[in-house]
C-alpha positions in Angstrom: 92.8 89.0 54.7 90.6 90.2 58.0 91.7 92.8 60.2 93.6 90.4 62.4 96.3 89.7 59.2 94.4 86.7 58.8 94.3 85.2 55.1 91.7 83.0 54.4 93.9 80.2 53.4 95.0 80.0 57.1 91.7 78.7 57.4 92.6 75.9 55.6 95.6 75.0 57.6 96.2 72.1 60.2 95.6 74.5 62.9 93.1 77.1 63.8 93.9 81.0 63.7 93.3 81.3 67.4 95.5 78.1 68.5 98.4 79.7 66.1 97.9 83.0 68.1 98.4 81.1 71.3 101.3 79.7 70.8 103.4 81.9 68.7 102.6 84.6 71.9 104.8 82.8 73.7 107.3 82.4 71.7 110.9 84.4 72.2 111.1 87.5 70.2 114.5 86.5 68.9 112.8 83.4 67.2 109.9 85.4 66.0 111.9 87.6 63.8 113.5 84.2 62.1 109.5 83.3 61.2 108.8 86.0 59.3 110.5 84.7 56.2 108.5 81.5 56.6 105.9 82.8 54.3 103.7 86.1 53.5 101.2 85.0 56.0 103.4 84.7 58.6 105.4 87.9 58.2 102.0 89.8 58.0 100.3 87.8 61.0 104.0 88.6 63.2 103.6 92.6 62.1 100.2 93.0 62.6 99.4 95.5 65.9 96.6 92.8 67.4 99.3 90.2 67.6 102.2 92.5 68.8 100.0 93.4 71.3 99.1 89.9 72.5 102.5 88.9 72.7 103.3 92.2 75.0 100.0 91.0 77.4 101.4 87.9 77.8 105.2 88.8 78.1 104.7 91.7 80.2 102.4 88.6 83.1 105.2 85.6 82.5 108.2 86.8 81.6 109.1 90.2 82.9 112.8 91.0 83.0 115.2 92.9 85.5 117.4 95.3 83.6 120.6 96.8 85.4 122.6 99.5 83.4 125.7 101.4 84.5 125.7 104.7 82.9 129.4 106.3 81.8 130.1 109.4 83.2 129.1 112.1 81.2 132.2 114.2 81.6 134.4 111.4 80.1 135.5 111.6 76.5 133.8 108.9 74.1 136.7 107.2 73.7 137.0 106.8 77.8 137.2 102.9 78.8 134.6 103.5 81.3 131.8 103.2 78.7 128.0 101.8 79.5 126.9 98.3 80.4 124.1 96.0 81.1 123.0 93.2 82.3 119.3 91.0 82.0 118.5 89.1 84.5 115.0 86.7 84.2 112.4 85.6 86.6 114.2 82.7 87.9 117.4 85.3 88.7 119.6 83.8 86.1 121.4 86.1 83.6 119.8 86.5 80.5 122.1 86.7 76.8 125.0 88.7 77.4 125.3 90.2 74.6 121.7 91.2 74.4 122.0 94.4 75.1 125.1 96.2 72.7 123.6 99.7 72.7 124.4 101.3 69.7 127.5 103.8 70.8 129.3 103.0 74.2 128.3 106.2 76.0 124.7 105.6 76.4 122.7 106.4 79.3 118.8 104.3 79.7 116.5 107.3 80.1 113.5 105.3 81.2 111.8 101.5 79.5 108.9 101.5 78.4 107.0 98.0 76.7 109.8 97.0 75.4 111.4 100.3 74.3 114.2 101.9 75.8 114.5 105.6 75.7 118.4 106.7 75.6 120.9 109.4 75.6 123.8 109.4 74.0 126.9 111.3 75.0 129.1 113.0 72.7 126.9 112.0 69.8 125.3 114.0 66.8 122.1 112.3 67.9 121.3 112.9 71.8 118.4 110.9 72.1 116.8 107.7 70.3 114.2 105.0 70.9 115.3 101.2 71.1 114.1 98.2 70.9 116.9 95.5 72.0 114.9 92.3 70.9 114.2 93.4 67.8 117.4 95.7 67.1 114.9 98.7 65.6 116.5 102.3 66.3 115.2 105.4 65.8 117.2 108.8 65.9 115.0 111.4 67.6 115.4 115.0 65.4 117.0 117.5 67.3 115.3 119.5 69.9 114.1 122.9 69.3 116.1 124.5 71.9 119.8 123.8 72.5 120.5 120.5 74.4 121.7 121.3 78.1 123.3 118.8 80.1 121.2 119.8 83.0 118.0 119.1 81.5 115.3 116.3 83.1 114.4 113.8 80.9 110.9 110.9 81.0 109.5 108.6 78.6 106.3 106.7 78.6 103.0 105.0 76.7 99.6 106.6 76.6 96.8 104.1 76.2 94.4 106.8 75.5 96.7 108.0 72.5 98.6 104.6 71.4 101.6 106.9 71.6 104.7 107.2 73.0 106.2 110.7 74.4 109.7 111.9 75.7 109.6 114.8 77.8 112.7 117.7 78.5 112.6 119.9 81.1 115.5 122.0 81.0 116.4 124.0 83.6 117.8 127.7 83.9 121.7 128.3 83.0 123.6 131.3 84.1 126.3 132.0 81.6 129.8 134.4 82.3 131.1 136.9 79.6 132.5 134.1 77.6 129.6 132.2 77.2 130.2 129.2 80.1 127.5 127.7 82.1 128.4 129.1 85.6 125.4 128.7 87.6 122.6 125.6 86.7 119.6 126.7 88.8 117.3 123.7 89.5 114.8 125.7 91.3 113.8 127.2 87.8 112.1 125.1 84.9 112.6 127.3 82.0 111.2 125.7 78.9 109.8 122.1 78.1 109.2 120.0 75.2 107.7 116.8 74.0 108.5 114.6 71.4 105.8 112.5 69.9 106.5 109.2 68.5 103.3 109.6 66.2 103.9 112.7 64.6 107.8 112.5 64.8 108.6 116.3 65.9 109.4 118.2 69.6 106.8 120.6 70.2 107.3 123.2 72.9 104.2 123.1 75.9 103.2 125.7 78.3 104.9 124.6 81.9 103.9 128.2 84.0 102.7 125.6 86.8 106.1 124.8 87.4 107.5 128.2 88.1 109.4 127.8 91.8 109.8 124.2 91.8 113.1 122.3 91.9 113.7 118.7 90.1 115.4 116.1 92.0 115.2 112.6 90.5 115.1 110.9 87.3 111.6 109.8 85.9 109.2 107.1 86.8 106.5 106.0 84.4 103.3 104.4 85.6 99.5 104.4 84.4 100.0 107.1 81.3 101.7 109.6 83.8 105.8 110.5 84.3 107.2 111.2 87.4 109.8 113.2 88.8 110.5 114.0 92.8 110.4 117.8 93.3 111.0 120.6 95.5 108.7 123.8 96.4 111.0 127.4 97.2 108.6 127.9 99.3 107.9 125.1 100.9 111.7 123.1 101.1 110.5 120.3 103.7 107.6 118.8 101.4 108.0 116.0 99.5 105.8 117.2 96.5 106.1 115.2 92.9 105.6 116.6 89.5 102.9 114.9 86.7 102.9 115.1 83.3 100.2 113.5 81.9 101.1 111.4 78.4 97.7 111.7 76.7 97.1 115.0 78.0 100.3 117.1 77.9 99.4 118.6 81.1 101.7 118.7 84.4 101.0 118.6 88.2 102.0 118.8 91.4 101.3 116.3 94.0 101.9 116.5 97.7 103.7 113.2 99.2 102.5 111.2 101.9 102.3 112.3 105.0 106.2 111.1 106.7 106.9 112.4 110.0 110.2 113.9 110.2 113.3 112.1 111.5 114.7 112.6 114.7 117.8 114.4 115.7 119.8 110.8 115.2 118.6 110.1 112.3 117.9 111.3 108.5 116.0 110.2 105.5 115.5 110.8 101.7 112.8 109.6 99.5 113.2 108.1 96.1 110.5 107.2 93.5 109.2 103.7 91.9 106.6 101.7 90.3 104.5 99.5 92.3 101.5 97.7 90.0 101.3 100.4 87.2 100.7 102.9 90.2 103.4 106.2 91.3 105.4 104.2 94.6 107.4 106.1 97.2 110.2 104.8 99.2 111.1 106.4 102.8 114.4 105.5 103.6 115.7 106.1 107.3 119.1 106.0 108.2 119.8 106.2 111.8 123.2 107.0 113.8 125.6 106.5 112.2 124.6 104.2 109.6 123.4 101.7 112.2 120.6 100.6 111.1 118.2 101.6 108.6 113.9 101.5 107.8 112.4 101.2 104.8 108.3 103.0 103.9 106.8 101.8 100.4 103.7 104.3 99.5 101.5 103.4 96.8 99.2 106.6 95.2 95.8 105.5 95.4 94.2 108.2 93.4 94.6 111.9 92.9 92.7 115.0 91.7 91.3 117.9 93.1 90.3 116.7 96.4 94.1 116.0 96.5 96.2 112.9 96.7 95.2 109.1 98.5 98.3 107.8 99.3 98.8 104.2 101.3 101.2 102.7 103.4 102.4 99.7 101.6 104.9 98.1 103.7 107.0 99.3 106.7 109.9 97.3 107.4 113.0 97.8 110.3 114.8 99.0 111.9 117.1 96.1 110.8 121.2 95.8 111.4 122.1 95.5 107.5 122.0 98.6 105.5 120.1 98.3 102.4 119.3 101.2 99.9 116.4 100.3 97.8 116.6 101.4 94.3 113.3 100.1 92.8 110.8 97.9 92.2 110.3 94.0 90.7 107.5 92.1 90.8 106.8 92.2 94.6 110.3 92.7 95.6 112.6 95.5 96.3 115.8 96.0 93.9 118.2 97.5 96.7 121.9 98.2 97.3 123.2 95.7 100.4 126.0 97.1 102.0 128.2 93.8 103.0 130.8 95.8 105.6 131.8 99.4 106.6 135.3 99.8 107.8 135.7 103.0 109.5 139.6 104.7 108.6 141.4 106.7 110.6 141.8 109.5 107.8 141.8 113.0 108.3 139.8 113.4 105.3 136.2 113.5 105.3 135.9 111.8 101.7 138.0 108.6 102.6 136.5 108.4 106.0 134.8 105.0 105.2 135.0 102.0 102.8 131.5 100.2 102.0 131.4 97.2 99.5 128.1 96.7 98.2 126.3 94.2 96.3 122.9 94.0 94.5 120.1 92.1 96.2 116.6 91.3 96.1 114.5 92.3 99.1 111.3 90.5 100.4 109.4 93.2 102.6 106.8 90.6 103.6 108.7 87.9 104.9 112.4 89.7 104.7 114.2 87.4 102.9 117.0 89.3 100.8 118.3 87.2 97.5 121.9 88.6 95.9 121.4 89.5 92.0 124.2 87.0 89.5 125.7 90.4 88.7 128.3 93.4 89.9 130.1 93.7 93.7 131.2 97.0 94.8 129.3 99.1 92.2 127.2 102.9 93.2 126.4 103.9 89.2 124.0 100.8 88.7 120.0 102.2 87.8 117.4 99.1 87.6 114.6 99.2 85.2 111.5 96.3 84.5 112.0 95.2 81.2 110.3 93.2 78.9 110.7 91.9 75.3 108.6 93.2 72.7 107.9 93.5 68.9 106.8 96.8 69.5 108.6 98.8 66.4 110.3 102.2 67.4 109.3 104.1 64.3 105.5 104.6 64.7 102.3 103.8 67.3 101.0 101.2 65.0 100.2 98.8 67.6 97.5 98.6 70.8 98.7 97.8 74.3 
């Protein structure tokens, strides 16, 4: 057998090694699994890391997938109805299997996806965190982390190419505790410790993170080009949009400065949120103006970054249009956004019932501003979009080469 899991009686087969190759990476993981058992051959050729890695290449150019997930809340008891769900949706916007996607326990959150593996956390479970692969059913139960779990800590997951591993990263922030022992105060503006998991050596280790002294987390993760992201804020400095780095390969954070936005004007406000354009960190610049009247939408790509600082580019700039739409990520070219479809003002005394929005989940063009509804969930604020893509990538070591 070569190093491609190729025997030599292959050779003698009705079809060439690289013709097999070709088509079997296009196959469906789901059927791939089944072919295993056709012979020894096959179930080495279908685990070896060239051939897993072919198949991502070409699933990750033809057939990359929309993943919505609803996360339960994390106050509510296991046994709450309100439990995690999620939905694929395909290229050509149809819904993908249904049942696809039965997480293992019904309060799971999607910490980030990443070639086909989802990182997630678990709520009210003796295992916090695990590693998932849907198409191929493989979990793996991370060990406990070295420091106490906090429910305000910051999680990421990614791939390093330079490594051929995969890392999760926790940032926990500083707790204030009373006399009894309760959590009274969660300070974001203070990283206190951080750790990384690696897939390849199985164990948290705990990393040096003094760079991060004074800054504030304020999103969720992004991964893109070996790097995770989150969206920050300086002490010093409130009123910059700065992002933090981790590099996967490295184990070394950053802070970058955000493009340079303009403030909003007296009628108007704005907040920023993080995606992935084209393996590369993206920005959105979302203005709202009045009172919701209108809104605008920026997309910043990062060009580059290092010690001359960061190369950031305006990517689109679309608006002021009448509809209000609140973009959530990225797919493909396209904007994954919230549409609100009315606002009906009330005449309520309270400030928390002073408007009714019903919203749906739409696919934004910013070239030519043509806006698609998503097959899936009206009226719904907890949805989080990742790209997704189906994989034989196993969860229980690196043994393959992107």
């Amino acid at each position: 057998m070569d190093g491609n899991g190729r025997d030599k009686s292959e050779e003698e087969g009705f079809l060439p090694y690289d013709i097999v190759i070709n088509i079997l990476k296009r196959v469906p993981v789901k059927s791939l699994i089944r072919f295993k058992t056709v012979s020894k051959q096959w179930f080495n050729l279908l685990n070896n890391p060239h051939f897993i890695s072919q198949h991502l290449h070409h699933s990750s150019l033809h057939n990359p997938f929309l993943l919505l997930h609803r996360s339960p809340p994390p106050f509510l008891p296991s046994s709450s109805s309100s439990s995690s769900s999620s939905c694929l949706i395909s290229p050509n916007l149809l819904l993908h299997d249904p049942l696809f996607f039965q997480f293992p326990s019904p309060d799971t959150k999607i910490v980030a996806s990443s070639n086909g593996l989802l990182c997630l956390k678990h709520f009210h479970q003796s295992f916090p965190l695990s590693l998932f692969n849907p198409a191929t059913r493989q979990i793996h139960h991370l060990p406990l982390t070295l420091i106490h779990p906090h429910h305000s800590d910051y999680l990421g997951f990614g791939f390093s190419p330079l490594l051929n591993d995969y890392k999760v990263v926790k940032i926990s922030v500083r707790e204030i505790y009373d006399d009894e022992g309760h959590v009274v105060i969660i300070d974001e503006s203070r990283v206190s410790r951080v750790q990384v998991y690696s897939l390849s050596s199985g164990s948290w280790r705990e990393i040096d993170a003094t760079n991060l002294k004074n800054l504030g987390l304020v999103s969720t993760s992004v991964t893109a080009n070996g790097a995770i992201y989150w969206q920050a804020t300086i002490s010093s400095d409130p009123d910059c949009d700065s992002v933090i780095s981790f590099d996967i390969g490295r184990d070394v954070f950053g802070v970058l400065k955000g493009p340079p936005i303009p403030p909003p004007s007296p009628t108007s406000f704005y907040y920023i949120m993080l995606s992935v354009y084209g393996d590369k960190l993206a920005m959105f610049r979302h203005f709202i103006v009045g009172n919701f009247e209108s809104c605008s939408i920026d997309l910043w790509v990062l060009e580059h970054s290092g010690a001359a600082g960061e190369s950031w580019s305006k990517l689109h700039s679309v608006g002021p249009f009448s509809k209000i739409l609140y973009p959530m990520s990225i797919w493909g070219d396209e904007i994954v956004c919230r549409e609100e479809l009315n606002r009906e003002e009330l005449n309520n005394e309270h400030a928390d019932e002073a408007r009714r929005v019903e919203t749906v989940l739409a696919l934004f063009n910013p070239c030519n501003h043509e806006l698609k509804k998503l097959p899936a969930f009206t009226d719904e604020h907890r949805y989080v979009s990742f790209n997704y893509v189906e994989s034989l990538v196993p969860v229980n070591n690196t043994n393959h080469q992107q």
